[in-house]
C-alpha positions as CSV (number, residue, x, y, z in Angstrom):
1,X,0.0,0.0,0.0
2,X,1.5,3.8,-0.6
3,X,2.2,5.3,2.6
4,X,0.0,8.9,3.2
5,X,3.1,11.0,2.4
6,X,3.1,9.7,-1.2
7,X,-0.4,10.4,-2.1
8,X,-0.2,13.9,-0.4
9,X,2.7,14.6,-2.9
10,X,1.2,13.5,-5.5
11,X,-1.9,15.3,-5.1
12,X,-0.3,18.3,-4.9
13,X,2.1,17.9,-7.4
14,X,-1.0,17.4,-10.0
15,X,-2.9,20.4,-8.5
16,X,0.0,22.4,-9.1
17,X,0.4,21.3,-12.4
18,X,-3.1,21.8,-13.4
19,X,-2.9,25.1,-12.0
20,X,0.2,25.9,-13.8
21,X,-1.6,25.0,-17.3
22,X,-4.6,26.6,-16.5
23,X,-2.9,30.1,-15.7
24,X,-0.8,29.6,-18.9
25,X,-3.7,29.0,-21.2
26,X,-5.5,31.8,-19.8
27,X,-2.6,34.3,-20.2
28,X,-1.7,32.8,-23.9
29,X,-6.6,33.4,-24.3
30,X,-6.0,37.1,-22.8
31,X,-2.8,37.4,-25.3
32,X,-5.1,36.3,-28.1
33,X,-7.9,39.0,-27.3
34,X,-5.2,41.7,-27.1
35,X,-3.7,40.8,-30.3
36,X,-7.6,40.5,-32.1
37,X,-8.4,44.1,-30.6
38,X,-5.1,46.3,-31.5
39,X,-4.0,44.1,-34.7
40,X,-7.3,44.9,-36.6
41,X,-6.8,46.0,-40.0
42,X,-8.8,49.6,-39.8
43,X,-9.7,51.7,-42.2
44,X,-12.1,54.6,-42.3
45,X,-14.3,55.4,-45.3
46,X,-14.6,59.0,-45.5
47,X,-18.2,59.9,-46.3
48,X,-18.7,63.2,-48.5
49,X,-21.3,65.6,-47.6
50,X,-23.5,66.3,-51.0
51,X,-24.6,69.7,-51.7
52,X,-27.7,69.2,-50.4
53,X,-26.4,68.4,-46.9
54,X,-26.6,64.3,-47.1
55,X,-23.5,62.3,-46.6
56,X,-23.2,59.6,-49.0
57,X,-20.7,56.6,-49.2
58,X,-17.6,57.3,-51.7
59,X,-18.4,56.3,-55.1
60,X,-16.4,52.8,-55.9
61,X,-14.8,52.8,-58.9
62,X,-14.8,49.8,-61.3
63,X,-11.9,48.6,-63.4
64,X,-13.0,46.7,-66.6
65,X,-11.7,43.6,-67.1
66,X,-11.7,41.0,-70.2
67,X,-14.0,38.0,-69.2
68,X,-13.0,35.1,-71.0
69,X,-16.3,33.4,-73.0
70,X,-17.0,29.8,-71.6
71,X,-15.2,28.3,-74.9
72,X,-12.3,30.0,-74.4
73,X,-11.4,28.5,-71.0
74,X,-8.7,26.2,-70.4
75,X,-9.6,22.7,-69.7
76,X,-8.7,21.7,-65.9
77,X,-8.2,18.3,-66.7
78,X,-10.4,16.4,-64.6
């Protein structure tokens, strides 16, 4: 049978373990939110006020590009 010493060391040992894993994966979480809240890409879209006092969203503007017909696309091969 293991003597009362043993089991109290090993008891503790494991709590202590378990604590130190807990307290590291909660620091490494709390890392992860700082990172997600001050790594953010941000950008701000200027909104233009029209003459008649409404702001309105920046016009996008579109490139035109050369779609390819369906019979002019490579076969994949599969």
């Amino acid at each position: 049978m293991c003597s009362p010493n043993y089991l109290l060391n090993l008891v503790t040992i494991t709590l202590s373990m378990i604590i130190t894993i807990t307290l590291i994966l909660s620091f490494l979480v709390a890392l992860n939110f700082l990172l997600l809240i001050f790594s953010c890409n941000r950008h701000s879209k200027v909104k233009k006020l029209s003459e008649n006092g409404i702001l309105s969203k920046p016009k996008e503007l579109s490139v035109p590009t050369k779609e390819l017909a369906t019979a002019q696309l490579a076969p994949t091969g599969s």
